[in-house]
One Martini backbone bead per residue (centre of mass of N, CA, C, O) as a GRO file, in nm:
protein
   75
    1UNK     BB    1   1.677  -1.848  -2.817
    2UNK     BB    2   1.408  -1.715  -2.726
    3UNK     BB    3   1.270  -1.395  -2.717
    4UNK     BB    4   1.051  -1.180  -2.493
    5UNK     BB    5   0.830  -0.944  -2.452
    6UNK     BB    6   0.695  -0.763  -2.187
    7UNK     BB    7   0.407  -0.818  -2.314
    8UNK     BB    8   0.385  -1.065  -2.375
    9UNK     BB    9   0.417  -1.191  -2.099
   10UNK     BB   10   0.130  -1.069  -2.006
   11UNK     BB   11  -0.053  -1.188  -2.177
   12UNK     BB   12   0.014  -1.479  -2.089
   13UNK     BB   13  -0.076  -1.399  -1.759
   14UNK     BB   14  -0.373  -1.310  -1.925
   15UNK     BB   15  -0.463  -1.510  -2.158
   16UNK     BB   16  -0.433  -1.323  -2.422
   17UNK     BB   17  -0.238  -1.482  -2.616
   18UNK     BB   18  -0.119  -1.587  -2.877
   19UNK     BB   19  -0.092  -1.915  -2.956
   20UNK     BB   20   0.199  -1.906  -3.081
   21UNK     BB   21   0.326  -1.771  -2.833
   22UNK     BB   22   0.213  -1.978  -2.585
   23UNK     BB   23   0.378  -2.213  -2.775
   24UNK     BB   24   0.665  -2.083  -2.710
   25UNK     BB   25   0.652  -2.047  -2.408
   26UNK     BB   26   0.652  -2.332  -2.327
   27UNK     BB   27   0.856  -2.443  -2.509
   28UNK     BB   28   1.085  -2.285  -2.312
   29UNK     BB   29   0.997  -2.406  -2.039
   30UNK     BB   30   1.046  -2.698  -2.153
   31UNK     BB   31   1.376  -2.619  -2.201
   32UNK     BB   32   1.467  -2.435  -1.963
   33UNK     BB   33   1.420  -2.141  -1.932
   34UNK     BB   34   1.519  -1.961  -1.671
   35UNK     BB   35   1.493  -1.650  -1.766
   36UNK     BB   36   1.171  -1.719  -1.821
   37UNK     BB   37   1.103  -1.787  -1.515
   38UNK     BB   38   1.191  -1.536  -1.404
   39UNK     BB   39   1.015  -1.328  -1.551
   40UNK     BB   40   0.754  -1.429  -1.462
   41UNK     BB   41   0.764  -1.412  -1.171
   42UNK     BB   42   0.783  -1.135  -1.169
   43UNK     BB   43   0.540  -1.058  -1.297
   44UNK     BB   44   0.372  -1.238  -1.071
   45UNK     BB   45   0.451  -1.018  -0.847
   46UNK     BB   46   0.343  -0.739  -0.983
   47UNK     BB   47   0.049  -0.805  -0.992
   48UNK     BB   48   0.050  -0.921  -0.663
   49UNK     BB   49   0.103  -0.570  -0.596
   50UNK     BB   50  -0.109  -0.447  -0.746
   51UNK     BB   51  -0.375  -0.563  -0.638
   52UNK     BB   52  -0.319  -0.492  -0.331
   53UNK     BB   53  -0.381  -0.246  -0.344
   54UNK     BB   54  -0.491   0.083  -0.217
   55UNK     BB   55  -0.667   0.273  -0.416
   56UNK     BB   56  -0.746   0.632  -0.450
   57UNK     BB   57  -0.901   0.892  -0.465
   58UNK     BB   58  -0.909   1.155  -0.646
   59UNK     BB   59  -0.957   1.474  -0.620
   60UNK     BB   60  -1.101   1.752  -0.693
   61UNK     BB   61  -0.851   1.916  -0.766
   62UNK     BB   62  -0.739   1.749  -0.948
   63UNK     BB   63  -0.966   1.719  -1.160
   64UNK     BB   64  -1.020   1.992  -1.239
   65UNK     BB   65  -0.719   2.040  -1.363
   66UNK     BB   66  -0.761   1.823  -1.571
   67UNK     BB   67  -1.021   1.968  -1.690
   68UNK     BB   68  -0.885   2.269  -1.758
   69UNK     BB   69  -0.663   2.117  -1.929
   70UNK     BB   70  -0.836   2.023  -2.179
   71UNK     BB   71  -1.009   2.289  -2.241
   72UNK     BB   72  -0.723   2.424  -2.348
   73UNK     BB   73  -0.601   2.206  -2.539
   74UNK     BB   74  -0.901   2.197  -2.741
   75UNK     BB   75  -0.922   2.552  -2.785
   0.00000   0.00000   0.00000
């Protein structure tokens, strides 16, 4: 049985996966892979709690200290 790595498996839940991976992750969940079947499910459980965030904007704080510490680190 083929594993595949989380990488892989969120290209094909963003359907951005090369066609090879594609249909052989078909393949696997339909030959009954039950362990790649709870790793999608967790991966589409996390996909849909991050869009559902609310992310705010970060403060005027935070960005001068990270504009100032990239042109130290530039010089």
């Amino acid at each position: 049985m083929e594993t595949f790595k989380e990488e892989d498996l969120l290209l094909y839940l963003y359907q951005e996966s090369p066609k090879a991976t594609t249909q052989a992750i078909h393949t696997a969940l339909e030959e009954g892979n039950y362990a790649l079947e709870e790793q999608l499910k967790t991966l589409r459980r996390s996909i849909a709690q991050l869009s559902a965030l609310q992310l705010k904007r970060p403060s005027i704080f935070s960005l001068t200290a990270v504009k100032n510490y990239s042109k130290k680190v530039v010089d």
